[in-house]
N, C-alpha and C positions, 0 to 999 in steps of 0.2 A: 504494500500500500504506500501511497506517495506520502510520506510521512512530513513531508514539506510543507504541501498544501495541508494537509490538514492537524499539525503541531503548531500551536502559538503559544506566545507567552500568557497570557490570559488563561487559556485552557489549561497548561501544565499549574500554575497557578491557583485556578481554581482548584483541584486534582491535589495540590500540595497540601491548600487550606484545609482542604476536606480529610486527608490525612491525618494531620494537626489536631484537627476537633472529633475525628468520630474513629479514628483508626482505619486500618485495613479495611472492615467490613465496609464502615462506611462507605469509602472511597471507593468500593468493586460497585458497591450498591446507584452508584452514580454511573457507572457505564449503562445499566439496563436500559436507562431512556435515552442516551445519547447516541450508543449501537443501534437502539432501533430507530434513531433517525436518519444514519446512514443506512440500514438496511433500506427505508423508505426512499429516503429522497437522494442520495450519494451514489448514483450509479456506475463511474469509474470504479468505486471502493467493491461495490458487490461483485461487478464483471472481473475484478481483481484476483478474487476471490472462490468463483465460478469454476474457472477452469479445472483447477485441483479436485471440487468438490463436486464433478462430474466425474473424474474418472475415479477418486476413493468410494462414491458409493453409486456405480451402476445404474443400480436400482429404484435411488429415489423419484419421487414425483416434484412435479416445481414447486410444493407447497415444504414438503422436506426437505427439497436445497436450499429453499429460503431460511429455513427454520436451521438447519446444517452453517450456512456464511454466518450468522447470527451468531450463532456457539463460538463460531471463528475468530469472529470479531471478540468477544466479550472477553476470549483466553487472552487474545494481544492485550487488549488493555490490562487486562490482569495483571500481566509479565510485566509490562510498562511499569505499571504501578509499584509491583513490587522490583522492578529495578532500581527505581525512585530511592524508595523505602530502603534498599538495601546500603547502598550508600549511607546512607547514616546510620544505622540500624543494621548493622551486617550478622550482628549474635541473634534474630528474630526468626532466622530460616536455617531450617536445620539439611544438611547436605549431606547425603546418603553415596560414597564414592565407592564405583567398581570398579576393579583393575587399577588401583593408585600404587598398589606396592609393586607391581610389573612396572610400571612408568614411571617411576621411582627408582628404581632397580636398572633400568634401560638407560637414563640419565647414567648415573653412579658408573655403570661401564665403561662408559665414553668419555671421551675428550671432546664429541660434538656434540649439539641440540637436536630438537624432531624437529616435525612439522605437526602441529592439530590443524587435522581438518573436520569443518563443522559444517554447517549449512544455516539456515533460516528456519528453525525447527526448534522448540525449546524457549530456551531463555540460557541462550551462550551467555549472554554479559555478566549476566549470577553466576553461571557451571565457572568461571576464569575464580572467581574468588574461594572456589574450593580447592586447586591445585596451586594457594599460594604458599604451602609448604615443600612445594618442589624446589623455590629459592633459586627460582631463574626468571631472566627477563622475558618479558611477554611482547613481543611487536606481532602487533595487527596490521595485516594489509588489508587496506580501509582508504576510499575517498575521502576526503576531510570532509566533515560533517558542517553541510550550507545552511542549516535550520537551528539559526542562532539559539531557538526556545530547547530545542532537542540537545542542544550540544551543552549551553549552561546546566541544564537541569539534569540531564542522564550521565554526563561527564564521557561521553562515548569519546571525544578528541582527548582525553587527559591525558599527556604524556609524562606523568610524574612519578617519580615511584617506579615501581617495576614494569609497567605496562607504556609500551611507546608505538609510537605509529610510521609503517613502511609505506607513503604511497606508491598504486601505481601508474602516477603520472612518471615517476622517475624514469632514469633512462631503462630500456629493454624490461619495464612494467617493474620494474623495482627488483627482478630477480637477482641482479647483482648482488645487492644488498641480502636479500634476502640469505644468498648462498656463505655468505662475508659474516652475519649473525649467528648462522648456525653452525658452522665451524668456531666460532670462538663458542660453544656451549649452550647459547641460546634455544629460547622455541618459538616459531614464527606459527602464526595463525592464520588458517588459509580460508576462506569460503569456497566450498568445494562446489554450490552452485552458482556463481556469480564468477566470470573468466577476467575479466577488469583488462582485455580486449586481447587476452591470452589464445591459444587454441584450442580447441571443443572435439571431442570423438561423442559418436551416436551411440546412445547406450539403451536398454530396455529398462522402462519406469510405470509400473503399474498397468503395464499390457500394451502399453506401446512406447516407440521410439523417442528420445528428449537428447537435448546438447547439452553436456555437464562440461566443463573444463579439466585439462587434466596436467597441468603446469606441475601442482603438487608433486604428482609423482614423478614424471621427469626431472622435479627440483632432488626430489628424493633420491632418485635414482645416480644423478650427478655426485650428491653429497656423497654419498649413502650413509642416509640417515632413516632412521623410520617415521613412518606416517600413524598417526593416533587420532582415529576418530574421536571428536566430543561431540558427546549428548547429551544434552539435558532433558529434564523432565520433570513437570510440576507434577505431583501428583495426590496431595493433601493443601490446604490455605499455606500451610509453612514448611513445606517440607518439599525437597526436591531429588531426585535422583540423578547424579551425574558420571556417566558411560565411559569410560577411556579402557574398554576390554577389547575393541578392537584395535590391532597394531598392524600395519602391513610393513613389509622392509623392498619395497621396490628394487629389482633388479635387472638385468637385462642376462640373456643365455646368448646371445649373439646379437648381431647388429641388422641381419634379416631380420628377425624375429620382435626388433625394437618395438614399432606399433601397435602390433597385435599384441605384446605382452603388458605394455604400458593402457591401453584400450581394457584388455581382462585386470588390471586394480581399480582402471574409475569405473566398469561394472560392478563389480564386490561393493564399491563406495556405495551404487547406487544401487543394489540390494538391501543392505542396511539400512538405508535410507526408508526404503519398501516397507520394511520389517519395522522400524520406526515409524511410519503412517499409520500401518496395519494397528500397532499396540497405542498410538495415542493420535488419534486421527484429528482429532481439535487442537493439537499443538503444531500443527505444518501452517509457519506463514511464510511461505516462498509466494508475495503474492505477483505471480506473473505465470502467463499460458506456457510451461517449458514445453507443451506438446505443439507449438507452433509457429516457436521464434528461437535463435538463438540465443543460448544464458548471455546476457551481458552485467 
């Protein structure tokens, strides 16, 4: 969703207030009437939304897709909110971590960093504050954040502290960089649906074809470093679950064989993905048609 157009200062504001005076409940309880008036009248935001929730549930009628975007809607704000809230309040959500002692363990080996790769799925900007005892730097490849309201208040640009930001306006999309961090021990965080004007293999995603990006891996593959999926997942008001049991270690068997082996780890990517829709189908906000445009 164009979080541009529709994040202002006023709204995050309000949102803040409302935190302030009623708490969390309060503040979800104020999405109800504001979601349903982009479900009504916000037709960009619903079509946004659409595409995904045609092909996760087949079956519905238009009255249950409608009723499906809505749920959609209501999670993001949720996650919003409590990204907000987390920030200052970071002891209020309790994080449930799988596979930490492996990726902990994988660090501690090495002399170099991974890569996490995540997607638009979750609530990554919480999941990052539960791997802060891995006690490495965190650089996000991230377009700078234009949404003055979005960027003060969610703190997504902050590069203070452990967490810094790779653009990829940089030269050759910031991989240089990238490759330069993770050799000195670092972890770079990738969006594994979003290619930030990288190059795309076609992969199978809930029964038909989509363009993921697959830079990661080849970054991977160059370094050789391994790749860690993150996942997140709300799954109680304060409680979350965050994934890093999947690892891949990209490799190449020959130089024939480059493409189509590099191709078979962004499919795995994007099985996982599947398997993550399947188990929390209201937490997928990739909101863009990948069955009919290239990821950008």
């Amino acid at each position: 969703m164009d979080v541009k157009k529709r994040g202002n200062r006023l709204g995050f504001w309000f949102f803040r207030t409302s935190l302030k005076l009623f708490g969390l409940s309060g503040a979800y309880g104020l999405l109800y009437p504001v979601c349903l008036y982009y479900l009504v009248f916000d037709r960009p935001a619903v079509s946004s939304c659409m595409a995904y929730i045609k092909m996760r549930f087949k079956t519905y009628n238009f009255f249950q897709r409608s009723f499906a975007v809505y749920k959609l809607l209501i999670n993001q704000g949720k996650g919003l909110i409590d990204r907000y809230y987390s920030f200052y309040k970071p002891d209020q959500f309790d994080m449930e971590l799988k596979g930490y002692g492996k990726v902990k363990n994988l660090l501690a080996d090495s002399h170099k960093g991974m890569i996490l790769l995540t997607a638009h799925v979750g609530n990554w900007q919480i999941s990052m504050r539960g791997l802060e005892g891995l006690k490495k730097t965190v650089y996000l490849l991230m377009s700078p954040e234009e949404n003055a309201a979005v960027k003060n208040t969610l703190n997504i640009d902050n590069e203070k502290g452990k967490v810094k930001i790779i653009s990829p306006d940089m030269f050759l999309g910031g991989v240089i960089e990238i490759m330069k961090v993770i050799n000195e021990g670092n972890i770079v965080s990738i969006m594994g649906d979003r290619s930030y004007g990288h190059n795309t293999v076609e992969v199978s995603f809930l029964g038909n074809n989509i363009s993921l990006p697959n830079s990661a891996f080849i970054i991977a593959a160059a370094v050789k470093c391994p790749v860690v999926v993150l996942l997140s997942a709300r799954v109680s008001r304060k409680k979350y679950i965050v994934d890093v049991t999947n690892i891949m270690e990209p490799r190449y068997t020959s130089r024939a064989k480059k493409q189509d082996e590099i191709k078979a780890y962004v499919q795995k990517f994007a099985r996982i993905l599947e398997d993550y829709a399947d188990r929390y189908p209201f937490q997928w906000f990739v909101f863009r048609d990948l069955w009919e445009s290239k990821v950008q």
